[in-house]
N, C-alpha and C positions, 0 to 999 in steps of 0.2 A: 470389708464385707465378709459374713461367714456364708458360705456357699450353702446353699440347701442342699438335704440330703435327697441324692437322684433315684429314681427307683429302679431296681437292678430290672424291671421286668417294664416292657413299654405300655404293656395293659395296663400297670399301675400309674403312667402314667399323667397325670391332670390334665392334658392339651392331646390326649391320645384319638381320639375320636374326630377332633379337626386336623387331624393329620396325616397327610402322604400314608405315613404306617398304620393308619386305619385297614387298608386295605388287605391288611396282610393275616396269614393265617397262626395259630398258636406256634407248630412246629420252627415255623418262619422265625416268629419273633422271639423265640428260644435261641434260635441262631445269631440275629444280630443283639442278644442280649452279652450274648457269652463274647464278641468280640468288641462290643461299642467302648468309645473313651467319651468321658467328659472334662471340662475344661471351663474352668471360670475366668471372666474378662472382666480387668474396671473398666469404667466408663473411660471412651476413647482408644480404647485398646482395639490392634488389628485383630483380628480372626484368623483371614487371610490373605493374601496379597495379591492385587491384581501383576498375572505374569506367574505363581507359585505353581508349582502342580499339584490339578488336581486331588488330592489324597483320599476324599470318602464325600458321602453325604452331611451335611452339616446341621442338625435339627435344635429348632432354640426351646431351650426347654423353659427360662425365665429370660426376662427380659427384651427388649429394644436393639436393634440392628439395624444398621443402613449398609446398603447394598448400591456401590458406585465403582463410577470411572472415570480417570483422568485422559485427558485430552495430549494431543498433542505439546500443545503448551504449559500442559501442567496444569491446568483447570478441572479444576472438580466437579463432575455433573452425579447427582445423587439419582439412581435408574427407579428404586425403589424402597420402601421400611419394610421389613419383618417383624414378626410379635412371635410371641409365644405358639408355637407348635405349627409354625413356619420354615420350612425345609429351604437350606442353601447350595447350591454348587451344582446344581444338578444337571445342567445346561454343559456345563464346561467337563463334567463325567461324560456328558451321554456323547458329547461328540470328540472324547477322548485326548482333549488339549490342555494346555494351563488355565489356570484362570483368568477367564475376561474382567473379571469384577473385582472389586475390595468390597472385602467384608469388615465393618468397624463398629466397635460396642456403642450405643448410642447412650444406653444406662449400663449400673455393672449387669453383667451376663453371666451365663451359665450355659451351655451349647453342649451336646451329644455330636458324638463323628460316629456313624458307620463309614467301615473302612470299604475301601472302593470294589476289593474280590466280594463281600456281604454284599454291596448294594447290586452287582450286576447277576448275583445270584439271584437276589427278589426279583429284579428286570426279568430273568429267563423262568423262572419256577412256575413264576405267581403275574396269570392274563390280566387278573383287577388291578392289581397293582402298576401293571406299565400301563394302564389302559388311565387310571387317575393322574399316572403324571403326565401320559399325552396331552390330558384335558388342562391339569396343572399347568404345563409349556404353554397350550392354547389362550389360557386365560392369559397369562401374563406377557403373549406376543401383541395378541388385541391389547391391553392396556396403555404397554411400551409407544404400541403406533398412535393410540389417542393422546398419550402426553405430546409424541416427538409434531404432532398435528398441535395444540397447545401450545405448543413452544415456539413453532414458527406463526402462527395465525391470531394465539391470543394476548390483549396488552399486559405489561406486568401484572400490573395492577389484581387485575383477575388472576390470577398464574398465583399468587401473593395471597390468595385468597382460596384456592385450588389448596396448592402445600400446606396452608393452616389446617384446610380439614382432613388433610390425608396424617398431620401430626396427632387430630383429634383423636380421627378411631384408631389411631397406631396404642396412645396413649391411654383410651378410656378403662377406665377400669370393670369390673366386672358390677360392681355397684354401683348404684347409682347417688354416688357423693362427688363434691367438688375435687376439681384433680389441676394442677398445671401442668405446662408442658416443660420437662428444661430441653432446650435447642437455641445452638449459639447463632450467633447473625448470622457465622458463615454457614452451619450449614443448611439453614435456611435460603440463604440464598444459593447456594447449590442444588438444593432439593427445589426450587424455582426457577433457576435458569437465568441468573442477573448477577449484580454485584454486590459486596457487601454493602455498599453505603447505598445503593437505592433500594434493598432490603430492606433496610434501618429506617431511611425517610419514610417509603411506605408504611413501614409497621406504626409510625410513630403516627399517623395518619388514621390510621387504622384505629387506633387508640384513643385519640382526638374525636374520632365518631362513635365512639363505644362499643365498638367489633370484642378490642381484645381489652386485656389489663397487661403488663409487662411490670417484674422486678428481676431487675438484674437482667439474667437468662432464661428466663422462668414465663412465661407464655400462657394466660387462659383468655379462653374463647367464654365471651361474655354474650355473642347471637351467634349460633349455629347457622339459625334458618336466615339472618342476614348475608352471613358467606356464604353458605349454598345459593341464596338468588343471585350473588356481584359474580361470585365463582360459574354461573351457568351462563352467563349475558353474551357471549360468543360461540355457544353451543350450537 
């Protein structure tokens, strides 16, 4: 992959406007211009490691991200996906520990760091900016408890149908042309909360009905408004 070229300045940005650093003032974003890294990820590639420290803000400037955590046993539960101008690590900054999560390329990537002294400087400077990611934490605690409420209450099946369309608008593109998804059984079934092989049956099911089409690892949603009704039926 050749990496695109990043814009030194976050205004220049493409995904700057959906983003945490929305918030933030010219001065400001002169400052995290002048210290930010970037770093390109193939697909599968860690970011970073649940248990790493800390180190900075982590914002995806192209590509697909999954955002997990392994269990006691070594099971992978996938907590969330990031897109494009979706900010990482903030959680495990703000309350000054390692990281809870792994962060893993889902496509190849390309990811900006502000570094950890930058980001707690936007914290103290700049009231909009802590005040967005209060709301940012907000949104994604309510989401967190709606899935872990899912998990225990809803049958796969739904759940199976739930994760296809959180792959959909992870994956939709800005146009409106046909797109698949690539996602492997497993992490599919990680990002659902089952096994690989009742993943696979499901999906195969799924496909037999005319939900999805599947080649290889490759996933398109052929009724949206299908899943959205199987996906809401435990609501």
């Amino acid at each position: 992959m050749i990496a695109p070229t990043v814009p030194l300045t976050c205004q220049a940005c493409p995904n700057f406007e959906r983003s945490l650093l929305g918030a933030c003032q010219h001065a400001e974003l002169s400052l995290v211009a002048g210290g930010k890294l970037h770093q390109s990820y193939r697909k599968g590639q860690v970011i970073f490691e649940q248990g790493s420290r800390a180190v900075g803000l982590y914002c995806v400037f192209q590509g697909k991200v999954k955002i997990s955590k392994l269990s006691a046993d070594g099971k992978e539960q996938i907590i969330r996906l990031a897109r494009e101008g979706d900010v990482l690590c903030y959680r495990s900054l703000m309350m000054g520990q390692v990281c809870t999560t792994a962060a893993t390329a889902l496509t190849d990537c390309v990811v900006c760091l502000i570094p950890r002294p930058d980001f707690f400087s936007l914290l103290e400077q700049n009231s909009q900016f802590s005040n967005s990611l209060l709301r940012l934490m907000a949104r994604n605690l309510g989401e967190a408890e709606e899935r872990l409420l899912h998990t225990a209450y809803k049958p796969v099946r739904e759940r199976l149908a739930e994760a296809l369309l959180l792959l959909y608008q992870a994956f939709q593109p800005a146009t409106d042309v046909p797109f698949s998804i690539p996602v492997s059984r497993e992490d599919l079934a990680a990002l659902t909360g089952t096994t690989k092989e009742t993943a696979s049956r499901l999906l195969s099911e799924f496909r037999d009905e005319g939900l999805v089409a599947t080649q290889g690892s490759r996933i398109t949603v052929l009724s949206q408004p299908r899943l959205t009704q199987l996906a809401s039926l435990y609501n």
